[in-house]
C-alpha positions as CSV (number, residue, x, y, z in Angstrom):
1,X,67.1,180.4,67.1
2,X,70.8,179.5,67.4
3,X,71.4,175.5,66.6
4,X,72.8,174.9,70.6
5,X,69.4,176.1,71.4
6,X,67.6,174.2,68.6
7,X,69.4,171.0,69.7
8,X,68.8,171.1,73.3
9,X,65.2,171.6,72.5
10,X,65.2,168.5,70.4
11,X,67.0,166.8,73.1
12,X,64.5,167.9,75.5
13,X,61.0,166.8,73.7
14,X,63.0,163.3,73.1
15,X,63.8,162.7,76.6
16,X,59.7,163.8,77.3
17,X,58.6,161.6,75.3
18,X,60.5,158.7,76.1
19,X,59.4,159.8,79.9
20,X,55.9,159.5,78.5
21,X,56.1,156.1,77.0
22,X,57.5,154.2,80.4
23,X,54.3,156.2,82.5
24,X,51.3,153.8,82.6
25,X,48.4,155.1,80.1
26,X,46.3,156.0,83.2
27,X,49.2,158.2,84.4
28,X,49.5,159.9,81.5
29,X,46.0,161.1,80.8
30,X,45.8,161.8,84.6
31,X,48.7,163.7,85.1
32,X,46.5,166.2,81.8
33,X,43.8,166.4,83.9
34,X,45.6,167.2,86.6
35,X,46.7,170.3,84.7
36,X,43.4,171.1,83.5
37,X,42.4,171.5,87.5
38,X,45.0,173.3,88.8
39,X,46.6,175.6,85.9
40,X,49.3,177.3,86.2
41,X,48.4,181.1,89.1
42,X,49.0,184.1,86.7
43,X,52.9,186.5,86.8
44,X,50.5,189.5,87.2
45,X,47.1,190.6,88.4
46,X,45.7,193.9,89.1
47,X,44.9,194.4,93.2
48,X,40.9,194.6,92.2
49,X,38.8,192.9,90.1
50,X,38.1,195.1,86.9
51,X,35.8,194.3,84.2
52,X,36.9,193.2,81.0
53,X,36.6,195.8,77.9
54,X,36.4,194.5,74.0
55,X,39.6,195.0,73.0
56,X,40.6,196.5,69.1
57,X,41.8,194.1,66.7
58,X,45.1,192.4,67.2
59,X,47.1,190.1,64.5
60,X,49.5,188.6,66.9
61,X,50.7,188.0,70.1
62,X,54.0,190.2,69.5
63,X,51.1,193.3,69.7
64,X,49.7,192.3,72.8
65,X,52.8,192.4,74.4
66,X,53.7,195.9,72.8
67,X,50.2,197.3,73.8
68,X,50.6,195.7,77.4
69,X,54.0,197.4,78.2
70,X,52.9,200.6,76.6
71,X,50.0,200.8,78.8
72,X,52.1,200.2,81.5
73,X,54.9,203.0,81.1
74,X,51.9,205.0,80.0
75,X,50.2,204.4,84.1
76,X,53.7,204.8,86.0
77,X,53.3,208.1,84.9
78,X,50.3,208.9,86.6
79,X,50.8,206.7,90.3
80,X,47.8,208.9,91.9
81,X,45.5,207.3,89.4
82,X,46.6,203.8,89.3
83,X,47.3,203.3,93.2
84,X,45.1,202.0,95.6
85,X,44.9,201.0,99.3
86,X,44.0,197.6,100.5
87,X,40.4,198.9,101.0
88,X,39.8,199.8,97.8
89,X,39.8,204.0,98.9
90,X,40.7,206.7,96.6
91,X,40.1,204.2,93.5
92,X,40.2,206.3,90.1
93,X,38.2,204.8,87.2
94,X,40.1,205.0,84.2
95,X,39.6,203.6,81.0
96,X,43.6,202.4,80.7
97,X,43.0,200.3,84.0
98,X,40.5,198.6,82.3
99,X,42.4,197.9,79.0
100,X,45.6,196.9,81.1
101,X,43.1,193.9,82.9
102,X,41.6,193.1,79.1
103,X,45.1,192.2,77.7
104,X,46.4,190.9,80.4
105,X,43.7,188.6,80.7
106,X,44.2,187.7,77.1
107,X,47.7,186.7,77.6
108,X,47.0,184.9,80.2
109,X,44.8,183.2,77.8
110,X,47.3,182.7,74.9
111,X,49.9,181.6,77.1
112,X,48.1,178.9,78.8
113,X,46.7,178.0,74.8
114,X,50.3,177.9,73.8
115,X,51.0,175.0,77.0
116,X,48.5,173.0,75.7
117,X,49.4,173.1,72.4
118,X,52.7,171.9,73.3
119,X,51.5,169.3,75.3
120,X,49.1,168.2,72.8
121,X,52.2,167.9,70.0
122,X,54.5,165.7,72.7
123,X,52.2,163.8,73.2
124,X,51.5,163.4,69.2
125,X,55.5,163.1,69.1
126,X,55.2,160.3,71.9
127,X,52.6,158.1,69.9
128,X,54.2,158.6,67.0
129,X,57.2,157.6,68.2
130,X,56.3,154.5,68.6
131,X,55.7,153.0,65.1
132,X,53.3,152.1,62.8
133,X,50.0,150.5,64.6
134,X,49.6,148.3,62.1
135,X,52.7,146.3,63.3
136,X,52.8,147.2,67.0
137,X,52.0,144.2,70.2
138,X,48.4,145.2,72.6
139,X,50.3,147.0,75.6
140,X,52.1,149.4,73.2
141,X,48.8,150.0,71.3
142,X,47.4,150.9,74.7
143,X,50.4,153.5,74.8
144,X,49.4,154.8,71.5
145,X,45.7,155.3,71.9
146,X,46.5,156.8,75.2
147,X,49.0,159.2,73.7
148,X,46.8,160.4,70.9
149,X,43.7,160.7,73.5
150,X,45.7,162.9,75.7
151,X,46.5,165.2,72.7
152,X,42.6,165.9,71.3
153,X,42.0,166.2,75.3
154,X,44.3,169.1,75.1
155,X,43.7,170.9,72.0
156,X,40.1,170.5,73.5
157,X,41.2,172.8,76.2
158,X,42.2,175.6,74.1
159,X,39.2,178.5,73.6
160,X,37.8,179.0,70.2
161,X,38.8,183.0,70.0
162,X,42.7,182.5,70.7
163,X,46.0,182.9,68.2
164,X,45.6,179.6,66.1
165,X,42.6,179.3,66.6
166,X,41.6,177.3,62.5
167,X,45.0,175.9,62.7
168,X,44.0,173.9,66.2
169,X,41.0,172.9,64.2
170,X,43.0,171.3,61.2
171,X,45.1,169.6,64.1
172,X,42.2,168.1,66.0
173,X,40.8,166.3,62.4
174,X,44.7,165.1,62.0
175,X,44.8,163.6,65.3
176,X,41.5,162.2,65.2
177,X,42.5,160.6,61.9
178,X,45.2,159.3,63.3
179,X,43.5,158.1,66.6
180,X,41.2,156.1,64.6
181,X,43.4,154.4,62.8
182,X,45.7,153.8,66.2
183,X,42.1,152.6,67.9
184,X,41.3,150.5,65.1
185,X,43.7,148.3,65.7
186,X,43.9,148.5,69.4
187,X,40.2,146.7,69.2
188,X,41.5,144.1,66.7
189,X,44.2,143.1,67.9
190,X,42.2,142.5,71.1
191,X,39.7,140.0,68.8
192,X,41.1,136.2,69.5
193,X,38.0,135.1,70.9
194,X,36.3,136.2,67.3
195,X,39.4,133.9,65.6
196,X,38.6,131.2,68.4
197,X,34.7,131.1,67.0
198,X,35.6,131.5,63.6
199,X,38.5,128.5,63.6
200,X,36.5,126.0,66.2
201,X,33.6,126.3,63.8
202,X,36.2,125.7,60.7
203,X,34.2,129.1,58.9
204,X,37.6,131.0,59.1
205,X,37.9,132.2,55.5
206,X,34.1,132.2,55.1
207,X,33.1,134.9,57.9
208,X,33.2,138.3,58.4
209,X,32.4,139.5,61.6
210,X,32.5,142.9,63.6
211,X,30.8,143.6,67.3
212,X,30.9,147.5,68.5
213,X,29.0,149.0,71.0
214,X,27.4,152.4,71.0
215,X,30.7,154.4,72.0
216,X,32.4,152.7,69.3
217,X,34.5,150.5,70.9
218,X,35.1,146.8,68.5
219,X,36.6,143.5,67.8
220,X,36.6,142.2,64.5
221,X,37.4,139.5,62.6
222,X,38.2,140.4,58.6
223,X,35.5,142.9,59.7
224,X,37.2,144.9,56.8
225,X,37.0,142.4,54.0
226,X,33.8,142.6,51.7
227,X,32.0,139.6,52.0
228,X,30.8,138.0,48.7
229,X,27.9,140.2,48.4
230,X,26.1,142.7,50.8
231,X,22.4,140.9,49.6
232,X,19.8,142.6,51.6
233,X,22.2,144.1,53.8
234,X,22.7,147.2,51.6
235,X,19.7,148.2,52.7
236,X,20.6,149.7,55.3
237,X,23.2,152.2,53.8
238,X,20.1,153.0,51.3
239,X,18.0,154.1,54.5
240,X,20.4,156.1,55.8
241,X,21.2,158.0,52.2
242,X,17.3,158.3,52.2
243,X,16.6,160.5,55.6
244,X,19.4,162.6,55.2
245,X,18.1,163.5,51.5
246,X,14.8,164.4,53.1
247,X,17.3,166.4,55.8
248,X,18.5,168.1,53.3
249,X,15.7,169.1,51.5
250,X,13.6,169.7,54.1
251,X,10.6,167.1,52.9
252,X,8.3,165.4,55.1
253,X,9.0,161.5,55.4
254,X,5.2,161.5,55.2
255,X,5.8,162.9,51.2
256,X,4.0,160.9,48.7
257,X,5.8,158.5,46.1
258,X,4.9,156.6,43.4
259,X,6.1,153.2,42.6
260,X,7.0,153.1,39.0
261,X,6.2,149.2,37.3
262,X,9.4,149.2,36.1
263,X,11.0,148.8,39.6
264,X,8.9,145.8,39.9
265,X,10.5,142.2,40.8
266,X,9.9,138.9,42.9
267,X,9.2,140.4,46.4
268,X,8.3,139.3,49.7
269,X,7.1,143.0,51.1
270,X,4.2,145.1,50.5
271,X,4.9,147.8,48.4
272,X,3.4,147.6,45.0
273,X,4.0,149.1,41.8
274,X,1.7,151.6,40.2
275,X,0.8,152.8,44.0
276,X,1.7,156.0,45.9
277,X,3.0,155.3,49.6
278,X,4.5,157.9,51.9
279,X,8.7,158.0,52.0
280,X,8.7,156.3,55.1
281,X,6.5,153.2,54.4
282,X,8.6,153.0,51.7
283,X,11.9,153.0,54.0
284,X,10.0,150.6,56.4
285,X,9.1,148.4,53.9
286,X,12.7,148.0,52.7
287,X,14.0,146.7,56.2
288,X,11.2,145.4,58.1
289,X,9.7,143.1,55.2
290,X,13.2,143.6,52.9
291,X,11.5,144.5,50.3
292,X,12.8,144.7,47.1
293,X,11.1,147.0,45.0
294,X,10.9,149.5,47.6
295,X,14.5,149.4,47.6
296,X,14.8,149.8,44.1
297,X,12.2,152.7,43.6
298,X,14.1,154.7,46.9
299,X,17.1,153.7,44.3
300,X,15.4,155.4,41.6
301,X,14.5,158.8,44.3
302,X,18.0,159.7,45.7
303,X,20.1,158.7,42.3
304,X,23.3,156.1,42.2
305,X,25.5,159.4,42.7
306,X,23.4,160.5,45.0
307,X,22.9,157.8,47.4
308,X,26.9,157.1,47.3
309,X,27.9,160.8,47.5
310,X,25.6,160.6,50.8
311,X,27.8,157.7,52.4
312,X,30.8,159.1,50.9
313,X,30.2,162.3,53.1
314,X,30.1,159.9,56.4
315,X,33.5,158.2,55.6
316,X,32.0,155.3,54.5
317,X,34.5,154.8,50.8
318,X,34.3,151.2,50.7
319,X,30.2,150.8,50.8
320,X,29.1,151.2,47.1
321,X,25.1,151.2,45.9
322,X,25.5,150.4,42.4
323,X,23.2,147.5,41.9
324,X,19.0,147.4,42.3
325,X,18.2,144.5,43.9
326,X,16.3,141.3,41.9
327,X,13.9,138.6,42.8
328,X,14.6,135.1,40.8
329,X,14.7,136.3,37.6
330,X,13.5,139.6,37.6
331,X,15.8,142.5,36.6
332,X,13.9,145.8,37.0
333,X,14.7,149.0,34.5
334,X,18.3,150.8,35.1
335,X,19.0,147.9,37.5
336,X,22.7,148.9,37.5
337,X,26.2,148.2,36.5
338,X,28.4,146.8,39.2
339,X,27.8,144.6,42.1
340,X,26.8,146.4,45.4
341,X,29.9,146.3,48.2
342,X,30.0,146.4,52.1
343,X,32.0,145.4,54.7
344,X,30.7,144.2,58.3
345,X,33.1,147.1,59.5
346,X,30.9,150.0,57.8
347,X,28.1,148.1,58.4
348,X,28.4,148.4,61.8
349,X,29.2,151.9,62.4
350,X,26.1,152.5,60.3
351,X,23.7,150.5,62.9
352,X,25.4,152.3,65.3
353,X,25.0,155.7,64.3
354,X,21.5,154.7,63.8
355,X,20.8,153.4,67.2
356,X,23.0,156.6,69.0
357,X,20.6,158.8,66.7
358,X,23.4,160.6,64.9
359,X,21.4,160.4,61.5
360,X,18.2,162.5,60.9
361,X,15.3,160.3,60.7
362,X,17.5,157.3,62.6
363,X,14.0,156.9,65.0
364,X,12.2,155.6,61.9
365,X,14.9,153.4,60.8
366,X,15.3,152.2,64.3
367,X,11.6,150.8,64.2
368,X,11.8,149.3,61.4
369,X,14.8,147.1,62.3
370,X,12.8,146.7,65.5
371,X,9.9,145.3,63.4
372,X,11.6,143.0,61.3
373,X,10.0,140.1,60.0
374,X,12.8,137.6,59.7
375,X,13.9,136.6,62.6
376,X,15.5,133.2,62.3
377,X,19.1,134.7,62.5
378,X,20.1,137.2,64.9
379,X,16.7,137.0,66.6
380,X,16.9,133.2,66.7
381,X,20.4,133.4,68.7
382,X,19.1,136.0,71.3
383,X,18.1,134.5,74.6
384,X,17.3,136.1,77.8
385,X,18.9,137.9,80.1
386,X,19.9,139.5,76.8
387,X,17.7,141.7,74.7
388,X,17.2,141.8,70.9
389,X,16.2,145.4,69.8
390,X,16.6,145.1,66.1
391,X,18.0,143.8,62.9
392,X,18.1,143.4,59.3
393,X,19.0,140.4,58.0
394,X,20.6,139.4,54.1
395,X,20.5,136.2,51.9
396,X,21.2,135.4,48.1
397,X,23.6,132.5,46.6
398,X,26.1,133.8,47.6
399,X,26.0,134.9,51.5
400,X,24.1,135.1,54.6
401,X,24.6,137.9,56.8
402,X,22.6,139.7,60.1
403,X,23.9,142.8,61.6
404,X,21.6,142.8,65.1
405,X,21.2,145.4,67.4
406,X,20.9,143.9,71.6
407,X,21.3,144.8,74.7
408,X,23.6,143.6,77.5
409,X,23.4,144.5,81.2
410,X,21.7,148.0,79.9
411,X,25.2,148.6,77.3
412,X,23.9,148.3,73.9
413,X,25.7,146.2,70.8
414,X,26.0,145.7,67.3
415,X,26.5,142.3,65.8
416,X,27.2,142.1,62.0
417,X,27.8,138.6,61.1
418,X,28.5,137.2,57.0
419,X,29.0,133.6,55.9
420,X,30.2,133.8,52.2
421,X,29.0,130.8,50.2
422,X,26.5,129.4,52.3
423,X,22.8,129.4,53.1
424,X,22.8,127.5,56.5
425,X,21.2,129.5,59.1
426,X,22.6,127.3,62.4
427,X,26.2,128.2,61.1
428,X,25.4,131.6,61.3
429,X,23.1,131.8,64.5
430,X,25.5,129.4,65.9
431,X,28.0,132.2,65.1
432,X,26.3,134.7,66.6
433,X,25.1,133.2,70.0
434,X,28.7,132.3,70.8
435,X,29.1,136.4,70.6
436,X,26.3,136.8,72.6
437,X,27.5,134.1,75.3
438,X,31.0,135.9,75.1
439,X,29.4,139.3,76.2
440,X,27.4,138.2,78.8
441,X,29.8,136.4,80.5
442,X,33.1,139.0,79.9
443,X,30.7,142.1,80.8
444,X,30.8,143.0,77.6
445,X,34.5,143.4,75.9
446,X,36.4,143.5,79.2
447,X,35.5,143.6,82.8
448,X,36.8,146.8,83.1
449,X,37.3,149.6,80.1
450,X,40.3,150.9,79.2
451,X,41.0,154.9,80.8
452,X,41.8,155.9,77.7
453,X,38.6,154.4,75.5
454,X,36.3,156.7,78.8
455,X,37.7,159.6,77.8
456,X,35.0,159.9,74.5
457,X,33.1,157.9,72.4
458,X,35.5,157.4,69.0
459,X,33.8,159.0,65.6
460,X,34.1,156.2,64.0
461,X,34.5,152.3,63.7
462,X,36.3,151.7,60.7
463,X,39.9,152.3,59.0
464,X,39.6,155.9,57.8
């Protein structure tokens, strides 16, 4: 490519995606759908409709256009063959007809593939563009989100068996990456009302807080700031590490264990040492009655590496299991070398996977939030016309945390709540009905969602 021709095509994509940038993010995403409806009417098409023949292996697209024109030359050389009338009379089968409509179909394809994957790079250019959305005001976040939702809209578009076909893959996980990030701070920086609780109720420093609902939309406040400790909530993450061991082994939830008496330790729950329960009464145990040497023999069963390689796998690298958990004075065998972490940001995404059933096993962790036996938190702050489906609550010296599963208006929510340094249960439920209250009277987050955020549920509800 000569560097006039180089230039003007920079020049060209610049001016585009400035274009972009002034359109309204409804315009944008509309004006790819658009496309996606009516796409562009083929150069060439044979008179009939032929059927399409497997065609021999092909490296590029430089060979499909060498085997297209050679076919062609080759059928101007025999007109009586190839010619028909309007009524489809005097029609010779021949098996060059039918290779001519194959490739030509499969350029049709390619170039079409090739538009959207220009499209999807402007518009990755566009959000780009601009800056960092760490730094960037709401409306231009809106931009950016819209931008990088437009570009996985049209990779989506281009058919698995085409030129390019891995490299669109590695794209799509690079744009989603970077959509996540550009979506995680859309949601935050839409959070004041979270700062307004937090300050009026002078618990600013003290809280974590992060509210998403099952398509992973958020606010936050420090939502990705460990609190002081996870307490019971690291329960949860254990759970989850549990049912997709089973998954992966194939074995039965209903599997026998035995409780060894050196995972024993004050306890409010029912699982004894020196007893053999099945898997899941174990697992239900852990969340419903938060018991702790349940959690400390499933501990034992996946492994430290195990358990964390688990939650490492689902993106979850802040979330650490390296701590068995201990009554008042307890310490049970192998109890562990490093305080357990969380953040109400991981947390979160966690309940929500569990309650969108993206987890094997996620039905039996669902009832067992739903069966929880303390209930002065999240439960406590629930009030009707909203409905409390689940939670698991967490308590030691040094926090107090709930992350609650309810219903509003039929849209489902997750509340995960933390108050560092502090054992007082009104601060927290306080906390949490103010949420509530701010749901049911906004509709949930806003009265009306976002164009872009309808497009698909995000894959995930954290920084990456």
């Amino acid at each position: 490519m000569s560097y006039d021709n180089a230039y003007s095509r920079g020049v060209e994509g610049s001016m585009y995606a400035l274009g972009l940038q002034l359109l309204k993010p409804g315009m944008v995403v509309g004006m790819l759908l658009a496309s996606v409806v009516l796409p562009a009417l083929p150069v060439w098409a044979p008179e009939l409709q032929r059927q399409l023949v497997p065609l021999s292996k092909t490296d590029t697209l430089a060979d499909l256009y060498h085997r297209r024109d050679r076919l062609r030359a080759e059928l101007r050389q025999r007109p009586a063959v190839t010619m028909a009338n309007r009524s489809g009379l005097g029609v010779v089968s021949d098996d060059a007809l039918d290779q001519l409509w194959s490739i030509d179909h499969r350029l049709r394809q390619e170039e079409q593939a090739q538009k959207w994957r220009h499209q999807a790079q402007m518009h990755a250019a566009a959000a780009r563009g601009l800056g960092d959305p760490a730094f960037l005001p709401t409306s231009m976040l809106d931009l950016v989100v819209t931008h990088w939702e437009a570009a996985l809209l049209a990779l989506d578009q281009i058919p698995g068996d085409t030129f390019g076909a891995m490299q669109v893959v590695v794209q799509q996980r690079q744009y989603e990456g970077e959509r996540a990030i550009a979506a995680y701070h859309h949601d935050t920086a839409r959070s004041d009302f979270l700062r307004a609780i937090a300050d009026q109720k002078g618990l600013a420093g003290r809280l974590r807080l992060t509210i998403c609902n099952l398509q992973r939309e958020c606010r936050r406040w420090q939502g990705n700031q460990p609190p002081a400790s996870p307490a019971s909530l690291i329960k949860v993450p254990v759970a989850i590490a549990l049912m997709a061991k089973l998954h992966q082994e194939g074995t039965a939830p209903a599997t026998p264990l035995w409780v060894s008496p050196s995972n024993w330790t004050e306890d409010a729950g029912s699982t004894w040492v020196r007893t053999e329960y099945p898997l899941e009464q174990v697992m239900a145990d852990m969340v419903s009655a938060s018991g702790n040497i349940a959690t400390n023999q499933l501990i034992d069963y996946l492994g430290w590496e195990g358990v964390n390689q688990i939650l490492r796998s689902r993106g979850y690298t802040t979330t650490r299991v390296t701590s068995k958990l201990v009554g008042e004075s307890t310490y049970p065998a192998n109890a562990g070398n490093a305080p357990n972490v969380i953040t109400t940001d991981e947390l979160t995404d966690m309940m929500v996977a569990i309650y969108n059933h993206e987890y094997p096993g996620a039905e039996l962790i669902e009832t067992a939030l739903a069966n929880q036996r303390d209930r002065a938190l999240g439960h406590a702050a629930v009030q009707a016309p909203i409905t409390w489906l689940g939670e698991k609550t967490g308590r030691n010296s040094k926090v107090l945390g709930t992350t609650t599963a309810i219903s509003v208006g039929g849209q489902r929510y997750i509340i995960t709540a933390t108050l560092d340094h502090s054992g007082s249960e009104s601060a927290l439920r306080s906390v949490v009905a103010d949420v509530v209250q701010y749901l049911l009277t906004h509709n949930g987050f806003e009265h009306t969602v976002a164009s872009s955020e309808a497009i698909a549920a995000r894959p995930q509800a954290f920084l990456p």
